[in-house]
Each structure stands twice: as C-alpha cells, then as structure tokens.
C-alpha positions in Angstrom: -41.3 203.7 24.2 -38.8 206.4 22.9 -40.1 209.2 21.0 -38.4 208.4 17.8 -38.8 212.9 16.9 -37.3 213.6 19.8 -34.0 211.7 20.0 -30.2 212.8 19.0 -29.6 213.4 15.0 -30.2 210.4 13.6 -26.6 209.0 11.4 -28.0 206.3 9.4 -24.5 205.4 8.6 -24.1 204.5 12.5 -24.9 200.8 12.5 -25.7 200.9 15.9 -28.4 203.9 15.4 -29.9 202.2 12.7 -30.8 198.6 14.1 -31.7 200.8 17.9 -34.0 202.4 15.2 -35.4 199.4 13.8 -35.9 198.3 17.4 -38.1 201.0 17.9 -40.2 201.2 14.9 -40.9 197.5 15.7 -41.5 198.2 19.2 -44.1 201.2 17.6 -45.7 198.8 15.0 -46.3 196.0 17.4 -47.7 198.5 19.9 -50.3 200.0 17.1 -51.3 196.6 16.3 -52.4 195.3 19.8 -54.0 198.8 19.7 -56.3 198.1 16.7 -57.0 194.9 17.8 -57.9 195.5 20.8 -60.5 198.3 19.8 -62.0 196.1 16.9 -62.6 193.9 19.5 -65.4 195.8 21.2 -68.6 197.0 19.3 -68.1 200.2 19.7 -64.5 200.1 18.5 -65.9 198.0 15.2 -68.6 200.9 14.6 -66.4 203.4 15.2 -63.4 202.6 12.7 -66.6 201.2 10.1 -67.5 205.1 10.6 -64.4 206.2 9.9 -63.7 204.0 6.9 -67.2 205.0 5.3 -66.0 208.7 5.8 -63.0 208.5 4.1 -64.7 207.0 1.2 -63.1 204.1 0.9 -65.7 202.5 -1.3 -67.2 205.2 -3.6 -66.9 205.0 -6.9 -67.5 208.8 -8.4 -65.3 211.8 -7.9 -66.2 215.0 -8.9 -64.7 216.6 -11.8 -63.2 219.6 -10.3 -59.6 219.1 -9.3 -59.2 220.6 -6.1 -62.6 218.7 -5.1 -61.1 215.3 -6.6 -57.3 215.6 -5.0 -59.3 216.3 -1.3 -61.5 213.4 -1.5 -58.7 210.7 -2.9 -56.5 212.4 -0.4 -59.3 211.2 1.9 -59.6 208.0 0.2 -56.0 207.7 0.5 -56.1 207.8 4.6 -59.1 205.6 4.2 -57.2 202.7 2.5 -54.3 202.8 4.8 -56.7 202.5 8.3 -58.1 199.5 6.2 -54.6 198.3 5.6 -53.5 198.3 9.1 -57.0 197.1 10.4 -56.7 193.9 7.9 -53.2 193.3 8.6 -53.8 193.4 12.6 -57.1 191.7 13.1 -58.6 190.2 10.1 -61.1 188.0 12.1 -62.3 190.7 13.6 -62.9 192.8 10.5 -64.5 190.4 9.2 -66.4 190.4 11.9 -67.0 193.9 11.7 -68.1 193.9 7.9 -70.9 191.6 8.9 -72.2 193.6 11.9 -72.7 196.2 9.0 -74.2 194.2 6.6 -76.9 192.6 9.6 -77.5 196.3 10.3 
C-alpha cells in the first residue's frame, strides 16, 4: 500500500494524481475495514473495542462544567463516535453481536 504522506507533492489539479489518490484511499478504507472486522470477530477483539468505546464515553450523559474539562472529554467522545462509526459501518452483525456479549455479562 503506498504511504499516501510520503509520496511527491500532491497537484490536485493533475487528473491523474487525483483518481491514483482515490485509488489509494479506497485501497486504505477497504484495508481498515477487513481490519475491524476481522478483530470483532474474536472475543477478545469485541471486548477490547467495547473497552475502548466505554472509555471514550460514548454513552455518558453529564459533562462537567468547567470548560477545559468539558472540551477533553467531548474531544474524547468525539474519537469514541467515530470508532463506533467505522465499527457499524464494517461489521454490524458483529457489533451487534458484541453489544449483547455486554449486556449477558
């Protein structure tokens, strides 16, 4: 996979640049997804990104009220919601899968 950081100055008025770069973020996305569905499909790969989801707080509902408190925890939210994203949009069977492994204990 090329290393899109490390290639010649990108010109995105170069037609050709732009659709080898669209070819590569594809190749990049597609490569993530078998990733994440490959790891949710273990137990240990389910518990770990459940871990991960419940430390970003992706489900809490209070904040504190001091700002610099507030902007680090939705900043962690923020991660949070996208690893949720990308986990539902790659394997949703197995998140669901995942959510009732948590509830079950």
């Amino acid at each position: 996979m090329t290393d899109l950081s490390r290639s010649k100055t990108y010109d995105p008025s170069d037609p050709e640049q732009v659709a080898e770069r669209e070819k590569q973020l594809k190749i990049r996305a597609l490569a993530q997804e078998r990733f994440i569905r490959e790891a949710l499909a273990t137990q240990g790969g389910r518990a770990f990104f459940r871990d991960l989801i419940a430390h970003c707080r992706v489900f809490s509902g209070g904040f504190p009220a001091d700002a610099a408190a507030m902007g680090f925890e939705l900043g962690q939210r923020n991660v949070g919601l996208k690893i949720w994203a990308d986990l539902e949009k790659a394997a949703p069977a197995e998140m669901l899968t995942m959510l009732t492994e948590q509830v079950n204990g």
